[in-house]
N, C-alpha and C positions, 0 to 999 in steps of 0.2 A: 584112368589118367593119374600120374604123380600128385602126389602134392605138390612137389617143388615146381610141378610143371603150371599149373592149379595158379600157383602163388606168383611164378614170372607173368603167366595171362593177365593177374586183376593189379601187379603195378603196373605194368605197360597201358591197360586200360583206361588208369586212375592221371597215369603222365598225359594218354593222350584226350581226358577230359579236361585237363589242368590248362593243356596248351589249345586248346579249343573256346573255352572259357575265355582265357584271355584273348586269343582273338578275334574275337566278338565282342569283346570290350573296348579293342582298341578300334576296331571297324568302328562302332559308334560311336567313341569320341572324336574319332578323323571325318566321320560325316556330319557332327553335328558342328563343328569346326569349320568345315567346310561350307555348311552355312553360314554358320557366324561371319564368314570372310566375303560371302557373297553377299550378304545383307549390310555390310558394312559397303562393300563395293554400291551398293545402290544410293547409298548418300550421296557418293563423291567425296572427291576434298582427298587428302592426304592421310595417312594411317599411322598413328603414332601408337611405340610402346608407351607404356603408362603402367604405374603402380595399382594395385587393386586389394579388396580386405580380401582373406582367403576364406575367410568366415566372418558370423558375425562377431565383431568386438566389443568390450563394455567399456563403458568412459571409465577413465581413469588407469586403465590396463598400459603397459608400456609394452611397445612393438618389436617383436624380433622375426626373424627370415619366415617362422611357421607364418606369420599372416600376414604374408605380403607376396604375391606373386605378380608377374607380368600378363598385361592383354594390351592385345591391339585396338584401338579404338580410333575413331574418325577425328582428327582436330578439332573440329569446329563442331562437334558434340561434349567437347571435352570441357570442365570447369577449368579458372583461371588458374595457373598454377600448379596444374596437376603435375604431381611428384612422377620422374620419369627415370629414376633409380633406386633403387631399394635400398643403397646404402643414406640417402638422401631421407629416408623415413624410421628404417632400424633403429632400435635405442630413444626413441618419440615417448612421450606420454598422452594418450588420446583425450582430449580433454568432453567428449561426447561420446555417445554413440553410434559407433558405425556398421554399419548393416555388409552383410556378405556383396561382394562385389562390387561395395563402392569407389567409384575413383577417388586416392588419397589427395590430398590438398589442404593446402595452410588453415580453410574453415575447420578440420578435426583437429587443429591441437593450437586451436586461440586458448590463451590465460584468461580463466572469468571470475574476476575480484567476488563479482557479487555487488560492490559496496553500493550505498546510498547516495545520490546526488542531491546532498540536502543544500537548500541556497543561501548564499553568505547571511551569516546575522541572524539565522532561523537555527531553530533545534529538530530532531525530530521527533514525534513521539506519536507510538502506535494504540488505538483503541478499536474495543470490539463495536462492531456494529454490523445490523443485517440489511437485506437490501429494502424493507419496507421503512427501512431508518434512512436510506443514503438513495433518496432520489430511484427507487425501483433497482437499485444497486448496479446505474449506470457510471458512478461514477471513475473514472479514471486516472494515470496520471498526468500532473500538469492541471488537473482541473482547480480550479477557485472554489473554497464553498465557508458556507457560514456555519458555526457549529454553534448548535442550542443544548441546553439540558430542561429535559421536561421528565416531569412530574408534579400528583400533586394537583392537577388541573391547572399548572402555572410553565410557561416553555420563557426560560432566559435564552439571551445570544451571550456566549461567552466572548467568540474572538471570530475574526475573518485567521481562512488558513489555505494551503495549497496541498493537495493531493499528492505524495512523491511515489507512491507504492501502495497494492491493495494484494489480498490474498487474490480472488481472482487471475489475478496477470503472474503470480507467482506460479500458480497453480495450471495456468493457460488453457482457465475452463470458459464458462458462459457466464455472464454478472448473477445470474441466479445462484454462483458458489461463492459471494459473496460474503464473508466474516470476522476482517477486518480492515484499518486502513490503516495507514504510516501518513502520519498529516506532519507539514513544516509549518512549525508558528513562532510566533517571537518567545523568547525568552522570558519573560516577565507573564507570560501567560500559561504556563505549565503546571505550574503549582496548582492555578483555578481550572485548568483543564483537566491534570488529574484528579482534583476534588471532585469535580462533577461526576466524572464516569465512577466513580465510588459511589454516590451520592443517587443518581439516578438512570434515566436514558439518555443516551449522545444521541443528538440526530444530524445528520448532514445535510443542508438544504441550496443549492446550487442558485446563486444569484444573480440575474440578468447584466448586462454589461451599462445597464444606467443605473444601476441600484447604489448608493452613495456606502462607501465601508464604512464612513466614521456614524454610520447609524447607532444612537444609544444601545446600550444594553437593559435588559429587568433590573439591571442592581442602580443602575443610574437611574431608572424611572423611581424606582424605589427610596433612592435617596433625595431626589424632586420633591418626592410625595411627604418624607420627612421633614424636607426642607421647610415645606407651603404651611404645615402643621405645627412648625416653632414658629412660623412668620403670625400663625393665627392664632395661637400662645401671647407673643407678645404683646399682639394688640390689644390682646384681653385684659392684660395684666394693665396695659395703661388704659385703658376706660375705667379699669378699676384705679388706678393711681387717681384718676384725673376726679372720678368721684367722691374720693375719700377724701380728698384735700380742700382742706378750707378757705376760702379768701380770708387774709389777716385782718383787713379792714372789718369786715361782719364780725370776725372772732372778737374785736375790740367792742364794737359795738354791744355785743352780749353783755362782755363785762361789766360795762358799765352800766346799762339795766339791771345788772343783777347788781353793782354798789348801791345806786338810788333805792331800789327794793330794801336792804338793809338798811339804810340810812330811814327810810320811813317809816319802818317799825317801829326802829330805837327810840324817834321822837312820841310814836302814840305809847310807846310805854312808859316815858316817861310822866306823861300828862294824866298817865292815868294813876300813879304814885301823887 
């Protein structure tokens, strides 16, 4: 046999795997399609095109025609909203993560600030702490708690505070990834808030709903105790005032025992000249 002859055999052969191939490709997408349509018919309800990711997408990606294709999907399976034109999503910026064939919809390109919901009149300020410091590191936001600094063998309450943000919920693990918190506190208490966690351990201790805020703090007990200590200073000083002071009447009376004393000498000496 030729070669040339050789050579028309293995294209012709090569076309008619090519075209074989693909029809066996296409058979299986039109059969598995064809479930999809059947299984979709088993809901009920009405069949809407809808927008869908082509792949998976990363937040932040902005979307053009490659990832976005049409499918049919059941209405009343379908999220709120769901984008039902692709010129309607093209040119988007995702603001999440969207996984291969999700239906698009307003939830993938919300705006998320991020920002802190600190409350009026409060500052915010964030310190390390673990969860054997913060209540088994159950605490949350929105919760109330009392913050101490111990060390020393001595635990002060610095201030009452509110919870707005912990790593935890940042992180959307279990409290045991407990490592810090963002606490709202007044103004006036930041400076000694920052002191402290410099100073020693923060502890976070969550306070029942009869527990009174304006409970003293260590440094008020402290200055109580200073207080009680000049109060028992000055009494001192006047039992001693009160001792050392002479009645003037007695003081006069001396003096004049000690004139007559002189006066009675002067005459035996003189009687004795």
């Amino acid at each position: 046999m030729r070669r040339g002859v050789r050579f028309a055999l293995s294209a012709v052969s090569g076309v008619l795997v090519l075209v074989l191939v693909s029809w066996y490709g296409s058979s299986i997408r039109a059969e598995a399609e064809r479930e999809r349509q059947d299984l979709l018919a088993s809901y009920g309800g009405d069949v809407v095109s809808v927008c869908v990711a082509s792949h998976d997408i990363a937040a932040g990606e902005m979307l053009d025609e490659g990832d976005v294709r049409m499918e049919d999907w059941v209405a009343g399976l379908l999220p709120a909203d769901a984008a039902t034109s692709i010129e309607d999503v093209v040119g988007k910026r995702v603001s999440s993560s969207v996984p291969e064939r999700a239906v698009l919809c307003p939830v993938y390109f919300q705006e998320r600030t991020g920002g802190l919901e600190v409350p009026e009149g409060a500052v915010a300020v964030s310190v390390a702490v673990d969860p054997a410091h913060a209540v088994g590191g159950s605490v949350a936001s929105g919760d109330a708690v009392d913050v101490y600094l111990s060390g020393a063998g001595l635990a002060d309450r610095i201030c009452r505070a509110t919870v707005i943000d912990t790593s935890a919920e940042q992180a959307g693990g279990a409290s045991g990834d407990l490592s810090w918190v963002t606490l709202a506190v007044e103004p006036d208490r930041v400076s000694e808030l920052l002191a402290a966690v410099a100073q020693g351990t923060v502890s976070l201790v969550a306070p029942g709903s009869g527990v009174d805020e304006s409970l003293g703090t260590g440094s008020n007990d402290s200055s109580e105790s200073l207080g009680t200590g000049s109060n028992d200073s000055s009494a001192a000083e006047d039992v001693k005032d009160s001792e050392g002071a002479a009645d003037p009447e007695d003081a006069g009376e001396a003096s004049d025992a000690e004139a007559d004393a002189q006066d009675t000498s002067s005459e035996l000496g003189g009687d004795a000249r």
